[in-house]
BALOBA-1460 file (C-alpha; in Angstrom, 3 decimals):
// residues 355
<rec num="1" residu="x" x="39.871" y="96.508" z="131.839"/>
<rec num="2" residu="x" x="41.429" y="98.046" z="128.706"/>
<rec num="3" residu="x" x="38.799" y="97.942" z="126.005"/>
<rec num="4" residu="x" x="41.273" y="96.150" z="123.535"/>
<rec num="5" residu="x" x="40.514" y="93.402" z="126.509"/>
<rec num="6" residu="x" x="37.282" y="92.604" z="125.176"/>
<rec num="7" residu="x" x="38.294" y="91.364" z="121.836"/>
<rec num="8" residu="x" x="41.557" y="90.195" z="122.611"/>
<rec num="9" residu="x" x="40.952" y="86.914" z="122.690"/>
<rec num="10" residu="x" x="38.716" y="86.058" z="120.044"/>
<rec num="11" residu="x" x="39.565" y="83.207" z="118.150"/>
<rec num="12" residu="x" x="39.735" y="83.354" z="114.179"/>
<rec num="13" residu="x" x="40.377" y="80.801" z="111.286"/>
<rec num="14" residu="x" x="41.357" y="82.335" z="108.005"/>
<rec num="15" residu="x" x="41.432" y="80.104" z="104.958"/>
<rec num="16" residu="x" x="42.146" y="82.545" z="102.541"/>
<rec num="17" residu="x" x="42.567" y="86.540" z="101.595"/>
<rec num="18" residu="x" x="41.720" y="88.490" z="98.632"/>
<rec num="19" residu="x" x="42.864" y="91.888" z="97.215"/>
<rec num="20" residu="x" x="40.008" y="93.976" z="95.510"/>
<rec num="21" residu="x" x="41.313" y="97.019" z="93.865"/>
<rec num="22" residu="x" x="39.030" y="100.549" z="93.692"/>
<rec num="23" residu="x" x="39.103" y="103.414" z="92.377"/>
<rec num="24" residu="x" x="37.553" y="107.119" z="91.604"/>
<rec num="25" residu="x" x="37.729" y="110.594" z="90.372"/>
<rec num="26" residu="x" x="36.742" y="112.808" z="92.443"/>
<rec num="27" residu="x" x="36.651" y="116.112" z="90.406"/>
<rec num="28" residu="x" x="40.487" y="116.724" z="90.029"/>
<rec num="29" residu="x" x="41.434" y="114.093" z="92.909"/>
<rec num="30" residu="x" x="41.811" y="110.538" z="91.384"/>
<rec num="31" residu="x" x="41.263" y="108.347" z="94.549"/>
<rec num="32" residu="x" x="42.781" y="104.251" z="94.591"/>
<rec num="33" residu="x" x="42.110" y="102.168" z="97.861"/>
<rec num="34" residu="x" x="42.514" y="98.522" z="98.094"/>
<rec num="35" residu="x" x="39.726" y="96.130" z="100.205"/>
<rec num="36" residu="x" x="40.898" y="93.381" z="102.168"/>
<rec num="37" residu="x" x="39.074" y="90.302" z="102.246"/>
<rec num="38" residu="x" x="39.929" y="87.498" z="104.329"/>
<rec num="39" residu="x" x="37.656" y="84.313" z="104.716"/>
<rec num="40" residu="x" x="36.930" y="81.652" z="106.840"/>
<rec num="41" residu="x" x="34.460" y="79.108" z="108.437"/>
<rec num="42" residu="x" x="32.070" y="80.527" z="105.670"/>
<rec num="43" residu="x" x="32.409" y="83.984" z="106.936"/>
<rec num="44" residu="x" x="34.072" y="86.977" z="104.965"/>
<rec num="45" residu="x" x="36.017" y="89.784" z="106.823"/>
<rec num="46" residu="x" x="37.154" y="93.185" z="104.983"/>
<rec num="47" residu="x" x="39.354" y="96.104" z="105.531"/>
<rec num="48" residu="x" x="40.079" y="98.872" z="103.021"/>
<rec num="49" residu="x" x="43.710" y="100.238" z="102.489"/>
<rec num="50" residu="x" x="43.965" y="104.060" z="102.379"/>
<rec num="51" residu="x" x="47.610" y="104.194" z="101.173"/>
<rec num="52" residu="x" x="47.164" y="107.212" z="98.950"/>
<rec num="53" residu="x" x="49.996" y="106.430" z="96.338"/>
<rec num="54" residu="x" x="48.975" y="104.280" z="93.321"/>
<rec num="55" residu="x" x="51.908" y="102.518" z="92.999"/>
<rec num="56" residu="x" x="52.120" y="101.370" z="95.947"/>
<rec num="57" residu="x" x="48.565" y="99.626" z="95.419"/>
<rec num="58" residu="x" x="49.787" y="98.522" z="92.196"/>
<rec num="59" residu="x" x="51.964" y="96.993" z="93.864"/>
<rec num="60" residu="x" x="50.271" y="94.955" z="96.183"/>
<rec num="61" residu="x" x="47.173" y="93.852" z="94.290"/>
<rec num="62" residu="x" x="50.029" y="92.300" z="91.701"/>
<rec num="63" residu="x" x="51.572" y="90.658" z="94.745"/>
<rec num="64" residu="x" x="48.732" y="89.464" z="96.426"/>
<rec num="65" residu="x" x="48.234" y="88.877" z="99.963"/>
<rec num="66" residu="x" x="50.976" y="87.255" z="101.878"/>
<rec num="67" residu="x" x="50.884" y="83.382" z="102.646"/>
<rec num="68" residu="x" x="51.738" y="83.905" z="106.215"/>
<rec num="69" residu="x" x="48.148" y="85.392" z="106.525"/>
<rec num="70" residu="x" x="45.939" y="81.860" z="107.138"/>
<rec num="71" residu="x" x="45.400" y="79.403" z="110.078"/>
<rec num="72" residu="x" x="43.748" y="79.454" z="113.371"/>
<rec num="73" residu="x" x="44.594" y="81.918" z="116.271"/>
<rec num="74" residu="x" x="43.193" y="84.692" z="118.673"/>
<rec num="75" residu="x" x="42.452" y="88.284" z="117.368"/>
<rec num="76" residu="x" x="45.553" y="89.572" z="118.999"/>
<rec num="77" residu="x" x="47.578" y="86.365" z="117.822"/>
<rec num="78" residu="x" x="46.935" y="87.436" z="113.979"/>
<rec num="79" residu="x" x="47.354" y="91.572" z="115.109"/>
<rec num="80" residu="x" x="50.896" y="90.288" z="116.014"/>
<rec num="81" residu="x" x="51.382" y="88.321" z="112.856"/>
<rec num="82" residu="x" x="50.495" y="91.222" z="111.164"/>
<rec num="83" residu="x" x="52.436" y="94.115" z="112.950"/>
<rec num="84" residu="x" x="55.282" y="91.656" z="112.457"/>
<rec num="85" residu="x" x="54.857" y="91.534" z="108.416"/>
<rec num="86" residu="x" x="56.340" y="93.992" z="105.584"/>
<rec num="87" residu="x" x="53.344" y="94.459" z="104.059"/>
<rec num="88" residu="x" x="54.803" y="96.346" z="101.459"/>
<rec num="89" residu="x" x="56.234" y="94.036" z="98.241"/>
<rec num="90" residu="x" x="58.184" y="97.480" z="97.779"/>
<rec num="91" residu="x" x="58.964" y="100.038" z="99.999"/>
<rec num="92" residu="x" x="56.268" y="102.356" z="100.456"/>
<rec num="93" residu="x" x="56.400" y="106.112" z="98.793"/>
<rec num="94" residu="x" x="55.640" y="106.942" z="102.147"/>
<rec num="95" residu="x" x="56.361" y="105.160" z="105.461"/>
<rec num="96" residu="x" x="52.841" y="106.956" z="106.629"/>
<rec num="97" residu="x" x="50.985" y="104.127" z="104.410"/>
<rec num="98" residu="x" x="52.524" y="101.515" z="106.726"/>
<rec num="99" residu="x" x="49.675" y="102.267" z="109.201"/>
<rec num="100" residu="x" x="47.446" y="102.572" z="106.831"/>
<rec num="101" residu="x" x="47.648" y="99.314" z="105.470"/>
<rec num="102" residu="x" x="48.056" y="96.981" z="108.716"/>
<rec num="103" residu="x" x="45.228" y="99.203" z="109.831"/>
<rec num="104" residu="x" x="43.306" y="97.527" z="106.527"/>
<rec num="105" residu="x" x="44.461" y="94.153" z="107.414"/>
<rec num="106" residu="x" x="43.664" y="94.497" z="111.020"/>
<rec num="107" residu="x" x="40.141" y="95.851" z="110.353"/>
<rec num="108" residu="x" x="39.350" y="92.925" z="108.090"/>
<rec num="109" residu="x" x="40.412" y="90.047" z="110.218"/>
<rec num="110" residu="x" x="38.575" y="91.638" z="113.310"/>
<rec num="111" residu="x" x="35.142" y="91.790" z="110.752"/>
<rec num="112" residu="x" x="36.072" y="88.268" z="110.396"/>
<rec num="113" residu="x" x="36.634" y="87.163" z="113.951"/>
<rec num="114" residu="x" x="32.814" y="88.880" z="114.983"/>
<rec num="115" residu="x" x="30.981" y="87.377" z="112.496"/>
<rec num="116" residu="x" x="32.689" y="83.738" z="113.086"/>
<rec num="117" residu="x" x="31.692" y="84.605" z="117.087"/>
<rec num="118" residu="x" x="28.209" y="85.803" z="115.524"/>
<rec num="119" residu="x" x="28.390" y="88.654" z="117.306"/>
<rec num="120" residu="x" x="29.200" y="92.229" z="116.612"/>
<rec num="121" residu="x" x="32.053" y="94.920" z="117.967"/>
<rec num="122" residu="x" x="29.364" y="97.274" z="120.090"/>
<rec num="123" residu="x" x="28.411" y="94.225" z="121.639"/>
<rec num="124" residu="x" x="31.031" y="92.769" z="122.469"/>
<rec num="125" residu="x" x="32.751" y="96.212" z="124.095"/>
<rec num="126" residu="x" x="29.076" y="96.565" z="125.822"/>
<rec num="127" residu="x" x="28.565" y="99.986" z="123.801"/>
<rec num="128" residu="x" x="25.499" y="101.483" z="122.369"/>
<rec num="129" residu="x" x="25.796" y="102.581" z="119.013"/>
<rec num="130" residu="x" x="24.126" y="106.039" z="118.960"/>
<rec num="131" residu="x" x="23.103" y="108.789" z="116.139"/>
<rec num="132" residu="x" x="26.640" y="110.332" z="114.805"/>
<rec num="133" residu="x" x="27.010" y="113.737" z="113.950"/>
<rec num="134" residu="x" x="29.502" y="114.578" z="110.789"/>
<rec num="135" residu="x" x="30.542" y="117.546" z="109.220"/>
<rec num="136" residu="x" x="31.687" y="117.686" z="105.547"/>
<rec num="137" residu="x" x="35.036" y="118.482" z="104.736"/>
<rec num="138" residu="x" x="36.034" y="120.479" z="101.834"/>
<rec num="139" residu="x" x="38.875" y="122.941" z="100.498"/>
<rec num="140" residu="x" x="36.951" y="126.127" z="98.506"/>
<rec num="141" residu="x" x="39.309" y="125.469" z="95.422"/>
<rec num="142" residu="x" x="39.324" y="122.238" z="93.430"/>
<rec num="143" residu="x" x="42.868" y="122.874" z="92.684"/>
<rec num="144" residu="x" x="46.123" y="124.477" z="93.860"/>
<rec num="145" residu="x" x="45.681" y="126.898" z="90.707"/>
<rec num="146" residu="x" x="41.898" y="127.792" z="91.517"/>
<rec num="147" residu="x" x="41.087" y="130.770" z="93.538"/>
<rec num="148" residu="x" x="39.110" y="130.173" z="96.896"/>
<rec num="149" residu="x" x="35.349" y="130.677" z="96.593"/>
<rec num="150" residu="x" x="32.484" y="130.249" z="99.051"/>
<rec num="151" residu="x" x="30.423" y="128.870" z="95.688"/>
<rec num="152" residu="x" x="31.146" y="125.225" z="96.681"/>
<rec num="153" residu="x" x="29.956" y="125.801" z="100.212"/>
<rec num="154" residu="x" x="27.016" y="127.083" z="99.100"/>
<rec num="155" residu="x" x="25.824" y="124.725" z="96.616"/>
<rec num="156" residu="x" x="25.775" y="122.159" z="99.667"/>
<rec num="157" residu="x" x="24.050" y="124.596" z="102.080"/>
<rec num="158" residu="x" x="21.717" y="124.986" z="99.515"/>
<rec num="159" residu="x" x="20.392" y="121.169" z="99.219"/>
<rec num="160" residu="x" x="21.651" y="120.804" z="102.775"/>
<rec num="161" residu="x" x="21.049" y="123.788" z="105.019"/>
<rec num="162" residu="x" x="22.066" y="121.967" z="108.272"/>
<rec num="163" residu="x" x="25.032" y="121.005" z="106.751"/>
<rec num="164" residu="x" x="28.141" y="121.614" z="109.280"/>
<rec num="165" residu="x" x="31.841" y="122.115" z="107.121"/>
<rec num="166" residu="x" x="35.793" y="121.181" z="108.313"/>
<rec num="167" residu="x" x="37.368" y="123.692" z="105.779"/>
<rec num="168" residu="x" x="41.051" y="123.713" z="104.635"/>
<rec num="169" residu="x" x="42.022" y="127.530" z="105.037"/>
<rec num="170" residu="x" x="44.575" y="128.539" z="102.326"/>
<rec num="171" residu="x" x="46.897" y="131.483" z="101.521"/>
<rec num="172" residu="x" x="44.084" y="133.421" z="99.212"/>
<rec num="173" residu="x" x="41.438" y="133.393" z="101.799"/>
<rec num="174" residu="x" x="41.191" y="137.349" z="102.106"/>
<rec num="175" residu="x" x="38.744" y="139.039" z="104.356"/>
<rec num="176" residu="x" x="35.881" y="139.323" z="101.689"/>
<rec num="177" residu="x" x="36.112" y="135.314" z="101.882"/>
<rec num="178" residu="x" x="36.784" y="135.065" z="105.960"/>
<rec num="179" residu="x" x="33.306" y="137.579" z="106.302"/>
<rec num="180" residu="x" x="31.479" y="135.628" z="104.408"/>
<rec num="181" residu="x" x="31.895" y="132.677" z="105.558"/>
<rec num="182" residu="x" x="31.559" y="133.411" z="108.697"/>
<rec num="183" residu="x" x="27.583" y="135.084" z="107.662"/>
<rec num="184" residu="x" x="27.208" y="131.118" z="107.087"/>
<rec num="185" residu="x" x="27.422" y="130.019" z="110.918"/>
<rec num="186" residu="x" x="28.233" y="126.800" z="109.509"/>
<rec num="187" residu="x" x="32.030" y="126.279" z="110.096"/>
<rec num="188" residu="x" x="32.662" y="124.257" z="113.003"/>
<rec num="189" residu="x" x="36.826" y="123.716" z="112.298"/>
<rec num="190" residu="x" x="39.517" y="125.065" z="109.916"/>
<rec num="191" residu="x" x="42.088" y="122.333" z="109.301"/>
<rec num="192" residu="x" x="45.532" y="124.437" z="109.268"/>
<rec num="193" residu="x" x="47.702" y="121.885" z="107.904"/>
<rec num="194" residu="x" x="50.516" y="122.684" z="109.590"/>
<rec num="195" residu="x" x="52.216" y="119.425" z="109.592"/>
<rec num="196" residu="x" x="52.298" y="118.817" z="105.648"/>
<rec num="197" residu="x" x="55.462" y="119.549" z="103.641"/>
<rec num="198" residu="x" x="56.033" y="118.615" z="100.082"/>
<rec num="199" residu="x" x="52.287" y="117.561" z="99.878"/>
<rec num="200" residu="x" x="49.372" y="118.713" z="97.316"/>
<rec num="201" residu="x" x="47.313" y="120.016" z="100.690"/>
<rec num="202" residu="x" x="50.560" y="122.393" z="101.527"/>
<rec num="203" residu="x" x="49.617" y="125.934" z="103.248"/>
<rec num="204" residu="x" x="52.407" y="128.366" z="103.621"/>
<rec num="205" residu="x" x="51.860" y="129.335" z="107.364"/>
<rec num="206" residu="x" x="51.153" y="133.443" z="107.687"/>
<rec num="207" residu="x" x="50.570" y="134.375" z="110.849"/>
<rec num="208" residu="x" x="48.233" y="137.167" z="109.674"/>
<rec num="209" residu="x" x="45.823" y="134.515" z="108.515"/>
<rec num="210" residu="x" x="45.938" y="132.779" z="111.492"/>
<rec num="211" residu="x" x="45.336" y="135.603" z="113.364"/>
<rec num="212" residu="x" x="42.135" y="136.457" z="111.287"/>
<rec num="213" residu="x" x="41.147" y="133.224" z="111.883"/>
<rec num="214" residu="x" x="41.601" y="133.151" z="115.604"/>
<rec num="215" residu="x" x="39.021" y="136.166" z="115.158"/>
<rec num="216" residu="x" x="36.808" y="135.472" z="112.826"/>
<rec num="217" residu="x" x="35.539" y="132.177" z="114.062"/>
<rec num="218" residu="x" x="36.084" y="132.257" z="118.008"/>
<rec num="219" residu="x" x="33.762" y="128.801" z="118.178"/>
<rec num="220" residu="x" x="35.671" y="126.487" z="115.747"/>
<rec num="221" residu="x" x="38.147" y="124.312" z="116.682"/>
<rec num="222" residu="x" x="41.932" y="124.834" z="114.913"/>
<rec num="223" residu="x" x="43.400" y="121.851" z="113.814"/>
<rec num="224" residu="x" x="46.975" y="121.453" z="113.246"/>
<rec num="225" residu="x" x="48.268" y="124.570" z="113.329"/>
<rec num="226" residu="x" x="52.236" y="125.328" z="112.190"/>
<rec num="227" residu="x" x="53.147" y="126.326" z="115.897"/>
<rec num="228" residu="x" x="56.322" y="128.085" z="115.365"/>
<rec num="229" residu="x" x="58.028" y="131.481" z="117.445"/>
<rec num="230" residu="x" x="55.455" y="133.819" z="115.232"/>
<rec num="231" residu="x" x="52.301" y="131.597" z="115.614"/>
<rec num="232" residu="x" x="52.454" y="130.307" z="119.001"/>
<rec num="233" residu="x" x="52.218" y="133.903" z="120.544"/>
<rec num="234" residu="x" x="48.675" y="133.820" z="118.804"/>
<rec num="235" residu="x" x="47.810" y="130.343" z="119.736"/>
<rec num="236" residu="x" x="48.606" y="130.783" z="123.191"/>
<rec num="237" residu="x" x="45.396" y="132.537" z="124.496"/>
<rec num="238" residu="x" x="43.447" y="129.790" z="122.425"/>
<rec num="239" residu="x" x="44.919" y="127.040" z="123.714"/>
<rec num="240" residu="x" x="41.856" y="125.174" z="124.361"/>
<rec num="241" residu="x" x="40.599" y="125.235" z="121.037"/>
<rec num="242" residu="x" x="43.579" y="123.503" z="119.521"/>
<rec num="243" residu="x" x="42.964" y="119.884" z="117.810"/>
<rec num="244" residu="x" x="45.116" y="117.558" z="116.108"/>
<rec num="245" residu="x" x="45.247" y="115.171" z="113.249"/>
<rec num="246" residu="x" x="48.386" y="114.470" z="111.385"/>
<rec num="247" residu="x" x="50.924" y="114.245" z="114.351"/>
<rec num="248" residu="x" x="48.379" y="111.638" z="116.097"/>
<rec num="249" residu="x" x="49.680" y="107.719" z="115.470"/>
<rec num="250" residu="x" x="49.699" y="106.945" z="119.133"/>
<rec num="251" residu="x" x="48.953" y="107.900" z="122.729"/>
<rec num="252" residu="x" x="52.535" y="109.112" z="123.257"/>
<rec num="253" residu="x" x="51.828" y="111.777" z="120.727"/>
<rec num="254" residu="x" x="48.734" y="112.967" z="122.564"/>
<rec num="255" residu="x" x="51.299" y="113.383" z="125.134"/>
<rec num="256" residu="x" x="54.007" y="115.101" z="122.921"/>
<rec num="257" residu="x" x="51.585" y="118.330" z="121.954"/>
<rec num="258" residu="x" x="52.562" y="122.051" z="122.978"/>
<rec num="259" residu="x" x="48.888" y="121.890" z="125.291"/>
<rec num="260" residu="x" x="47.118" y="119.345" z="126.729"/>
<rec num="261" residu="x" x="44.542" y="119.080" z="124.273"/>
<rec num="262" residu="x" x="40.873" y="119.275" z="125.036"/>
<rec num="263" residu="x" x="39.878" y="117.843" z="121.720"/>
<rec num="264" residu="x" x="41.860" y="115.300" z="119.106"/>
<rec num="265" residu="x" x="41.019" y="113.365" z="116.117"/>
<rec num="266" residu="x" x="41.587" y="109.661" z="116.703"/>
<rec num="267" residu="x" x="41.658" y="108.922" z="113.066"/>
<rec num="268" residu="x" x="41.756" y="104.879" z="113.413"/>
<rec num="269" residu="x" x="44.093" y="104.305" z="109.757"/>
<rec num="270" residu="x" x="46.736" y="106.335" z="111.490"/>
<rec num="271" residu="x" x="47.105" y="104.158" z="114.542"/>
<rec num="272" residu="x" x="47.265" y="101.139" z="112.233"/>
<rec num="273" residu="x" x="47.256" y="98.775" z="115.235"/>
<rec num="274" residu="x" x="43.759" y="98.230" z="116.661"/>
<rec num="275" residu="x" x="45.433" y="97.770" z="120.240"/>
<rec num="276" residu="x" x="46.883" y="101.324" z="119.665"/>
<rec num="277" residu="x" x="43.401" y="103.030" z="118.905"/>
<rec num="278" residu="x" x="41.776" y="101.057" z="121.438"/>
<rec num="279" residu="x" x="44.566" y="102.103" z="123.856"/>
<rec num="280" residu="x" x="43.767" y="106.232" z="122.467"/>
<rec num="281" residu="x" x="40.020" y="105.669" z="123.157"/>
<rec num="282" residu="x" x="41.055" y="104.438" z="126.576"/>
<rec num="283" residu="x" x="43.393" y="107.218" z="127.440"/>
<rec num="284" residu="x" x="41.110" y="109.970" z="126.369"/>
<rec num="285" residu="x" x="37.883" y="108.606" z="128.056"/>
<rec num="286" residu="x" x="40.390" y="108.749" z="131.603"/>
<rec num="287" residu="x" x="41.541" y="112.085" z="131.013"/>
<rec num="288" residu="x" x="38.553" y="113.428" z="129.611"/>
<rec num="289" residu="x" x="40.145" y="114.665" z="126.129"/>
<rec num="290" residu="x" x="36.960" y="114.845" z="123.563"/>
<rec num="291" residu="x" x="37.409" y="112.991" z="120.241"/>
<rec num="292" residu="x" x="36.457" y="113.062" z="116.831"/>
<rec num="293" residu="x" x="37.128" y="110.334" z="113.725"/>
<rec num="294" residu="x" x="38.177" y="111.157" z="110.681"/>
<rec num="295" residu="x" x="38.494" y="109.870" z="107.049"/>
<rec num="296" residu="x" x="40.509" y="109.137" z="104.155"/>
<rec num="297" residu="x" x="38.206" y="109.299" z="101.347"/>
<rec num="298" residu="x" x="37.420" y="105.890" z="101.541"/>
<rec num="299" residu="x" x="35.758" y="104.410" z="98.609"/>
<rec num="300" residu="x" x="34.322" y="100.644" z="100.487"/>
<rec num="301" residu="x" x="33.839" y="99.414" z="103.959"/>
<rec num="302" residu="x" x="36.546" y="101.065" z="105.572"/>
<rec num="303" residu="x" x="34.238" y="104.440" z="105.690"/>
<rec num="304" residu="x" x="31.663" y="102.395" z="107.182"/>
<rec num="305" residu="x" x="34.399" y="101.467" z="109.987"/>
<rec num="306" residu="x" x="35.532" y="104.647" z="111.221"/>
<rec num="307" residu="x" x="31.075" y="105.856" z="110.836"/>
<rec num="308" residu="x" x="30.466" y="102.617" z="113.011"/>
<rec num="309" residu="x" x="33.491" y="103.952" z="115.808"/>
<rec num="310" residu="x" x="32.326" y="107.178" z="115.783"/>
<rec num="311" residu="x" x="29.181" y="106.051" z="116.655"/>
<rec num="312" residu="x" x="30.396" y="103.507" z="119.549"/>
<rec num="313" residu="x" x="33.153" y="105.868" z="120.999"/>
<rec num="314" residu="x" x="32.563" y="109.644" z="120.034"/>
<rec num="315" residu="x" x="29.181" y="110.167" z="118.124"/>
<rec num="316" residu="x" x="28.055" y="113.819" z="119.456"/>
<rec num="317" residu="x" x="31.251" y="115.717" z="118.469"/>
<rec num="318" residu="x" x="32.416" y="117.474" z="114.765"/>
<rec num="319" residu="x" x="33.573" y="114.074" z="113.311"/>
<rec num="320" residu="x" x="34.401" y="114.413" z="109.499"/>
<rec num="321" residu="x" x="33.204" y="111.276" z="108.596"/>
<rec num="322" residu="x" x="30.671" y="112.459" z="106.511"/>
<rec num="323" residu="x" x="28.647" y="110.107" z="103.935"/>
<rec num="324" residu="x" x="31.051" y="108.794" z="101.019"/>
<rec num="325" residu="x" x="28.990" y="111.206" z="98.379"/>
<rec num="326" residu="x" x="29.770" y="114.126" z="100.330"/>
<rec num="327" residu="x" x="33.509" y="113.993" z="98.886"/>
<rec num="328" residu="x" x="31.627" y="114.081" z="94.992"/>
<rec num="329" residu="x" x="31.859" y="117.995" z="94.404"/>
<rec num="330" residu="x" x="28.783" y="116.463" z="91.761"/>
<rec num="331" residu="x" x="27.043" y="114.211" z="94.335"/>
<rec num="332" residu="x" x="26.942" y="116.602" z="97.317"/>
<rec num="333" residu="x" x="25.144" y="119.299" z="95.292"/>
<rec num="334" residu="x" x="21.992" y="116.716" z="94.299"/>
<rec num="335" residu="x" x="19.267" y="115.696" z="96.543"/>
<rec num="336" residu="x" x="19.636" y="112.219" z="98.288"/>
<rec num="337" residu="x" x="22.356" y="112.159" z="101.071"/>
<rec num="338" residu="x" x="22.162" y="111.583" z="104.311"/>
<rec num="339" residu="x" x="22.175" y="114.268" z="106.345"/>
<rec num="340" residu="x" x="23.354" y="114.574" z="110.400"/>
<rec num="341" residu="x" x="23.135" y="112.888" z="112.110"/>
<rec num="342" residu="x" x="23.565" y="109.872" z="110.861"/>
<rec num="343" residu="x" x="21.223" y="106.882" z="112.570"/>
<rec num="344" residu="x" x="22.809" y="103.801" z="113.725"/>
<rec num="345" residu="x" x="23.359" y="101.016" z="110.998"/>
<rec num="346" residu="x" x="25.320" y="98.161" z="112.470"/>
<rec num="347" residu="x" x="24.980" y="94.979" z="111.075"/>
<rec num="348" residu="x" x="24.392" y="92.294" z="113.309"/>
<rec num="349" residu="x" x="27.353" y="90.339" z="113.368"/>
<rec num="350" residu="x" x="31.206" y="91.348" z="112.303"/>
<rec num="351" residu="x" x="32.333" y="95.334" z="112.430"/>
<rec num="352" residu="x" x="30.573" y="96.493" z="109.463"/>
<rec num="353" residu="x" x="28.575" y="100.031" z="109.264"/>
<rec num="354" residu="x" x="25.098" y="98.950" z="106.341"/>
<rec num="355" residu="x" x="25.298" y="102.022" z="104.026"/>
């Protein structure tokens, strides 16, 4: 039976859905989500939006949630409706966000259709929600005109000396930087991004740092990597330590990489559909492809989401799901975070992770 199976068919009455708007600095990063709330049968559901352009936010908290989203039907019934909707009052900056946002929508009415069952999602998929390991993900530069330094790394390892990192290598990472780092044992996966163009997160690719890389840390895992005829010569022979992120909205993109991966971050906002990450989870269990989650600074519920998956689907492995406060560069220097892993805090009914 296909996981998605399980919740398929259960039913939900919405009476009405709210837009809350949030928003934060995050040292040079100004973050804007939006949370979905949709009611019903005295029961509240909620989502978050990750949609990382303001406008497009903007937009939709000034438009409201759409009419078309109230009545009675099963789970999948509304995950139809909503597939079938342009979410978007205006087109998005980025037809990414589309994902993004039915993944918001989705999330919420599924919190909603639990908690009107009075049960809760590990239940009802007959999964054990177990202790979740997390790594914190950081660049070593708050800024594209900041040089890299291991400072910020650090300051963490300092309050948190088990901490594990996901860095973001970049083109002034020399071999003073690479050496030191690597004195930390504490880098479990470099995040290439080799699949952004025209982005604030852009890396040139240089094969030379890739090759350093491939080196200097022979446990981490290499996500995303720019495979191209200078690269893939390198990446070849390390095959098997090749993950991916940005490329991954469905199972047919598992499919579609250079290797059969041994390792891929099921990021749940990127499938959008819950049928398609259900399908992913499926797929990878089968073949036995590891799995990570992954984030999108989320500033409400929705980083209690993909903390409750990881914990239901793929707790034991590097998944950068970190505690919210880890993405303060203020916050994750101070005393009082959790650290990994993080203990099991489902709520009792719905799909919601108690922070």
């Amino acid at each position: 039976m296909a996981t998605f199976d399980a919740i398929a068919d259960l039913p939900v009455e919405i009476e009405e859905c709210e837009l809350e708007g949030r928003e934060i600095t995050l040292g040079s990063f100004e973050r804007m989500t939006t949370l979905v709330k949709v009611r019903g049968g005295g029961h509240e559901g909620i989502g978050e939006d990750v949609t990382y352009d303001a406008v497009d936010h903007i937009a939709l908290q000034d438009a409201g949630a759409p009419e078309e989203l109230r009545g009675s039907d099963s789970f999948a019934g509304f995950s139809n409706l909503i597939g079938n909707l342009d979410l978007f009052p205006s087109p998005p900056e980025r037809d990414v966000s589309r994902p993004y946002r039915r993944w918001a929508f989705e999330s919420a009415v599924l919190d909603l259709a639990l908690r009107q069952a009075g049960t809760n999602l590990a239940a009802v998929l007959g999964r054990k929600a177990r202790p979740v390991n997390f790594v914190s993900s950081m660049r070593l530069a708050s800024s594209a005109d900041e040089t890299s330094s291991i400072d910020p790394l650090l300051a963490r390892l300092a309050i948190y000396p088990t901490l594990r990192f996901k860095l973001d290598p970049v083109n002034d990472w020399d071999d003073e930087l690479i050496a030191a780092l690597v004195e930390t044992g504490a880098v479990d996966s470099l995040d290439l991004k080799g699949f952004y163009k025209g982005t604030v997160v852009d890396v040139e690719t240089d094969p030379e740092l890739y090759r350093k890389l491939i080196e200097a840390f022979p446990d981490a895992w290499l996500e995303d990597p720019d495979v191209n005829e200078e690269t893939k010569p390198l990446l070849d022979p390390v095959s098997e330590r090749i993950t991916w992120d940005a490329p991954i909205h469905a199972v047919s993109d598992i499919e579609a990489m250079p290797w059969v991966p041994k390792m891929v971050n099921i990021k749940p906002s990127r499938f959008g559909a819950i049928e398609e990450l259900f399908g992913a989870y499926d797929y990878c269990e089968e073949r036995g492809i590891g799995a990570y989650g992954g984030g999108q600074t989320e500033l409400g519920e929705g980083r209690g989401h993909i903390q409750y998956l990881a914990s239901i689907f793929h707790p034991d492995t590097p998944n950068d799901v970190a505690p919210s406060g880890y993405n303060d560069p203020e916050q994750a220097t101070k005393p009082g975070l959790l650290s990994s892993p993080l203990e099991p805090a489902i709520d009792e009914t719905g799909f919601r992770w108690i922070s």
